[in-house]
C-alpha positions as CSV (number, residue, x, y, z in Angstrom):
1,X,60.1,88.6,114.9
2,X,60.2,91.9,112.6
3,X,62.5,93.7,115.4
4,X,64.9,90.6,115.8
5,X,65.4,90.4,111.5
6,X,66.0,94.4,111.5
7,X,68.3,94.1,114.7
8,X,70.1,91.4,112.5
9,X,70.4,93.2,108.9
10,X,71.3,96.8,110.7
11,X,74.4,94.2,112.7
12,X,75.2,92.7,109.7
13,X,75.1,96.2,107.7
14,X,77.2,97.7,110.5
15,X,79.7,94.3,109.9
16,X,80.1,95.2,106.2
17,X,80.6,99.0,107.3
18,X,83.2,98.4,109.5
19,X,85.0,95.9,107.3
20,X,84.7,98.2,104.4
21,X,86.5,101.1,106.7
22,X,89.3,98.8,107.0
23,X,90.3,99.0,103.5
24,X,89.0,102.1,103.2
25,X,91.2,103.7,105.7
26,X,94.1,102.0,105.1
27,X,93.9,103.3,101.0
28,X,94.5,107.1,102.0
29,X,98.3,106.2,102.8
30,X,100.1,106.9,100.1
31,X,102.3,103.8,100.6
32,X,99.4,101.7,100.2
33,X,97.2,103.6,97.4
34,X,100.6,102.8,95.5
35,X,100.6,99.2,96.3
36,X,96.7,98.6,95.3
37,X,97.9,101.1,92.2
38,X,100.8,98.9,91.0
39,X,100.1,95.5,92.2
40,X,96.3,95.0,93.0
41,X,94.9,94.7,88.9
42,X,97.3,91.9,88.4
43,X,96.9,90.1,92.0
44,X,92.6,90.6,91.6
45,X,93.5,88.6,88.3
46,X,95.1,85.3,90.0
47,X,92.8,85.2,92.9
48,X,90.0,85.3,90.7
49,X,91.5,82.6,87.9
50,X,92.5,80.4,91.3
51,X,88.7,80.6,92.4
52,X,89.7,82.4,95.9
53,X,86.5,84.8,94.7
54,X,85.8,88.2,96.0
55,X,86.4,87.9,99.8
56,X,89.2,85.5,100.9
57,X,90.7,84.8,104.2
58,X,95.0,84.1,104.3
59,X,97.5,82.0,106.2
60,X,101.1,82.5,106.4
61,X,103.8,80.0,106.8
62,X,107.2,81.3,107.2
63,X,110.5,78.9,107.6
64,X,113.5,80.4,108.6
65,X,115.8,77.8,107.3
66,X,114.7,78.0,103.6
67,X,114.4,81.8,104.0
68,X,110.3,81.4,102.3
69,X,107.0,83.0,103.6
70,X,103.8,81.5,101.8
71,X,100.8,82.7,101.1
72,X,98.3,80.5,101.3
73,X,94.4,81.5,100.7
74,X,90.6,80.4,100.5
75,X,87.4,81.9,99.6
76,X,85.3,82.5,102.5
77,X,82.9,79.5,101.8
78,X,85.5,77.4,101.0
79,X,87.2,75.1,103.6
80,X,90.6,74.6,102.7
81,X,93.6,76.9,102.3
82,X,95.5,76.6,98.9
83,X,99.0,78.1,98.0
84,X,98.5,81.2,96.4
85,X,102.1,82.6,96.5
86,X,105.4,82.1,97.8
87,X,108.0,85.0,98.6
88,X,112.1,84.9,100.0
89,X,113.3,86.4,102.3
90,X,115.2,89.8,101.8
91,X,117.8,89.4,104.6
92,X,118.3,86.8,107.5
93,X,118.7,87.5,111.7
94,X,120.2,85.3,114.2
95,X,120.3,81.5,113.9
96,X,117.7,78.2,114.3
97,X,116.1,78.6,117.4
98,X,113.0,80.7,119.0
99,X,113.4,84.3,120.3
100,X,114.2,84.6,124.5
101,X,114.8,87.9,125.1
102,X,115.4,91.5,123.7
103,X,118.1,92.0,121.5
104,X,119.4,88.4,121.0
105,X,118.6,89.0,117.0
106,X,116.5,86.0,116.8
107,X,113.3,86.0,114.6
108,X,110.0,84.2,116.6
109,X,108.9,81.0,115.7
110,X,105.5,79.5,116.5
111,X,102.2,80.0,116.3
112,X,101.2,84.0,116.1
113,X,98.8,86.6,114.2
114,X,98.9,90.0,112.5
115,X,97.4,93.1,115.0
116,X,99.4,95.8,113.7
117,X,98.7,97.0,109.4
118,X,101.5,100.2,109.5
119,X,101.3,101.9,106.4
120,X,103.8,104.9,107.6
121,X,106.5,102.0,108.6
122,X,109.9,103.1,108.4
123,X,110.2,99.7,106.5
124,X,108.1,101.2,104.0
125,X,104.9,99.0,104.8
126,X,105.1,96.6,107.9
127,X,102.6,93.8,109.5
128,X,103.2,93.2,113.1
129,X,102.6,90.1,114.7
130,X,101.5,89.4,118.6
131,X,104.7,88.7,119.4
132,X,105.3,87.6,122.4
133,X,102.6,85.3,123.8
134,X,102.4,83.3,126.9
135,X,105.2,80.7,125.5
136,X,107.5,83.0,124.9
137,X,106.9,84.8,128.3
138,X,107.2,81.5,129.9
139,X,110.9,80.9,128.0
140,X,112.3,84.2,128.8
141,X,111.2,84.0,132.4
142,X,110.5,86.9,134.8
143,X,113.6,88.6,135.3
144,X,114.2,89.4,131.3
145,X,112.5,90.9,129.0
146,X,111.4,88.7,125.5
147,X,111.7,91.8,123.5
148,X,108.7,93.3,120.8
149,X,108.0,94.8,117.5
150,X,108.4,91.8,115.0
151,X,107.3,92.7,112.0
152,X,106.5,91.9,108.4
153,X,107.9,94.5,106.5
154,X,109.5,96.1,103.4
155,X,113.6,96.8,102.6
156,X,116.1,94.5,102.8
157,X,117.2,94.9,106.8
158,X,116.5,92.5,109.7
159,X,117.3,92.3,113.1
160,X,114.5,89.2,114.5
161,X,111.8,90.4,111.5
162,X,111.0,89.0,108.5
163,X,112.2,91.7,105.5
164,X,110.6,90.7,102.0
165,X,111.8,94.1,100.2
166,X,109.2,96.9,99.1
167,X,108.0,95.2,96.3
168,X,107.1,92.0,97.5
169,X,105.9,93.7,100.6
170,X,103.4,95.6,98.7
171,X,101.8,92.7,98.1
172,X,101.6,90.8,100.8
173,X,100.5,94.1,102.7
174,X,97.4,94.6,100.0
175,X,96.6,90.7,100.5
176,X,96.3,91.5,104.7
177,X,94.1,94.2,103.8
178,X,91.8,92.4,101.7
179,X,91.7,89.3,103.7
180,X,90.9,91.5,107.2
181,X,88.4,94.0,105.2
182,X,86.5,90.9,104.0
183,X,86.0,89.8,107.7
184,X,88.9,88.4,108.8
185,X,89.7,89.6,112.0
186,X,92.6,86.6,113.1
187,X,95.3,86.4,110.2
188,X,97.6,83.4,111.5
189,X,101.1,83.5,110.8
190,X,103.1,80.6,111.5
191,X,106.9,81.0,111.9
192,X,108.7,77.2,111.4
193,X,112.3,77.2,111.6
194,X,112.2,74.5,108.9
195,X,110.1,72.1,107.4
196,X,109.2,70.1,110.1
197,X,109.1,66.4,108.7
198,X,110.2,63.7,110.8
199,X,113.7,64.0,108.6
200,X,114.0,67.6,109.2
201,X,113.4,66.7,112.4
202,X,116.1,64.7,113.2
203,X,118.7,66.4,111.0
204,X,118.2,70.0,112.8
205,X,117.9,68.4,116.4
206,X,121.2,66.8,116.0
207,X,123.0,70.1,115.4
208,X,120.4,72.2,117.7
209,X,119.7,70.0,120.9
210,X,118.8,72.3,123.1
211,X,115.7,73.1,120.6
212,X,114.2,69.3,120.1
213,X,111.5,69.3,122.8
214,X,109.8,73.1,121.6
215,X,110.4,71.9,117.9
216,X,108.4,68.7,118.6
217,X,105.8,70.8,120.0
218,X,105.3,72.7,116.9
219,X,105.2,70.0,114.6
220,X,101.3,68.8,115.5
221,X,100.6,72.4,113.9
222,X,102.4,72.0,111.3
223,X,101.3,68.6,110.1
224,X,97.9,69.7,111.0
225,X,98.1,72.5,108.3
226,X,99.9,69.7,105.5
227,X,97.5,67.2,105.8
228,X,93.8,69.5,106.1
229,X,95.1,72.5,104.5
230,X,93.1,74.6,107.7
231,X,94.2,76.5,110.2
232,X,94.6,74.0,113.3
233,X,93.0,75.3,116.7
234,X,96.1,76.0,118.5
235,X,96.2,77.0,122.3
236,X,98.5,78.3,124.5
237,X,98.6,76.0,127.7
238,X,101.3,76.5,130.5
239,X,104.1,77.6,128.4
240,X,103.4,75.1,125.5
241,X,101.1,75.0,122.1
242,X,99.1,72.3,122.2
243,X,96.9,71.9,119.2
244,X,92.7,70.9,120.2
């Protein structure tokens, strides 16, 4: 019993460790010793007053129509996500509508995660997300390619990312690092291309036909999120989210 306890603290000390080197590591950039420099006091200030606590784990919503990317947060022993901020977008690429293939311009939409923190980004500081995943290798089909390297990211450029400016990157980039250095290893960032009531529904389907039967498929997600404020349990499943 002694043996299994120790085997448990040393796994849970090597946890913190680990997590701890996130933050730790990512702090020796320049870029982002700035950001926690200029922007982290004042962020620490509104977490704390909005009772997210010490560790807190992050969801992003982004809709491409209303040019917005929201931060939304919880304390780790909470349940719930609640709004913590809301940033524009810096520039706009290709129309309403998923990405297919490399170069068409288009910014993703649907259900994705950060797995890249670049502090050296030529966009000042950029998040990458796992774009593509088996849906969009199922639309783009075999003989094409769906394209890569969608990003998060600083300056006031896009061609298929999402550009918030330095500033406004700073933060968001300081908030990843926080939210994955307190154990967060899956930050979900979900890319609508509106608001996806019923009304929006029908409005944007009328001018974007081709689009109505993947847009329906993303709107169990999203009303998921609206009514229990978590992060639905969406799979990919032959080409299609589905959410369990």
């Amino acid at each position: 019993m002694k043996l299994i306890a120790l085997t448990s603290l040393l796994s849970l000390s090597l946890m913190v460790n680990a997590q701890n080197n996130f933050k730790a590591s990512q702090i020796q950039f320049e870029r982002v010793e700035k950001a926690y420099s200029e922007k982290w006091e004042t962020l620490k200030k509104f977490i704390q007053a909005d009772g997210f606590g010490d560790q807190f784990s992050m969801v992003i919503n982004a809709y491409k129509s209303e040019g917005k990317l929201e931060i939304w947060l919880k304390a780790n022993a909470d349940k719930c996500y609640k709004l913590f901020r809301t940033y524009d977008f810096c520039a706009h690429s290709g129309t309403l509508g998923p990405k297919v293939m490399e170069g068409d311009g288009q910014t993703p939409e649907g259900f994705y995660y950060i797995n890249v923190f670049n502090p050296m980004s030529k966009f000042y500081l950029s998040m990458g997300i796992n774009y593509p995943n088996t849906v969009d290798d199922a639309r783009t089909g075999k003989d094409r390619k769906p394209g890569s390297d969608i990003y998060i990211h600083g300056d006031c450029v896009s061609v298929g990312c999402i550009p918030l400016t330095d500033e406004k990157i700073k933060e968001v980039y300081i908030l990843g690092v926080e939210a994955r250095n307190a154990g967060q290893e899956t930050i979900p960032v979900n890319i609508y291309p509106f608001r996806m009531t019923d009304r929006n529904l029908k409005k944007y389907t009328k001018k974007f036909p081709d689009q109505a039967s993947f847009w329906k498929s993303l709107q169990p997600g999203y009303l998921a999120f609206e009514q229990n404020k978590t992060q639905p349990d969406i799979v990919e499943v032959k080409g299609q989210y589905l959410v369990k």
